[in-house]
C-alpha positions in Angstrom: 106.4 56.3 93.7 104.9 59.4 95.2 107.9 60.2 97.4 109.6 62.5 94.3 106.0 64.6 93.7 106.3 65.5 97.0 110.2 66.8 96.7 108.9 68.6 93.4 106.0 70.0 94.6 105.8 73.3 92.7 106.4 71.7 89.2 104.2 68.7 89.6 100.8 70.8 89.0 102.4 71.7 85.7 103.7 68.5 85.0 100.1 67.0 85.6 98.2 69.9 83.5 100.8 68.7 80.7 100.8 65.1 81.1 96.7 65.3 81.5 96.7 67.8 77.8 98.7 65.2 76.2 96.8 62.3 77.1 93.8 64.4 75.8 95.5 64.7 72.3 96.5 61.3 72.4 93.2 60.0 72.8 91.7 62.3 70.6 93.7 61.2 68.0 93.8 57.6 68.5 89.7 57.6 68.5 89.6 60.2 65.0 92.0 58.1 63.9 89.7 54.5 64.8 86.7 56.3 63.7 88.0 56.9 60.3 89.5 53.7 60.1 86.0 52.3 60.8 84.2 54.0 58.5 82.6 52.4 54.9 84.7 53.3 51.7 
């Protein structure tokens, strides 16, 4: 599985920054979204 970052070596930094940003707004809005749902009408 870490055989094709090597062979793309100069896009995989970007690929990571994206993937990591994603996961970031993924997260962020899974929890708002949880939090919200959680709260008291």
């Amino acid at each position: 599985m870490g055989h094709w970052i090597q062979a793309r070596r100069g896009i995989s930094v970007v690929q990571l920054q994206i993937a990591l940003l994603i996961l970031a707004v993924v997260v962020a809005g899974a929890s708002l979204s949880y939090y919200y749902a959680s709260l008291p009408r």
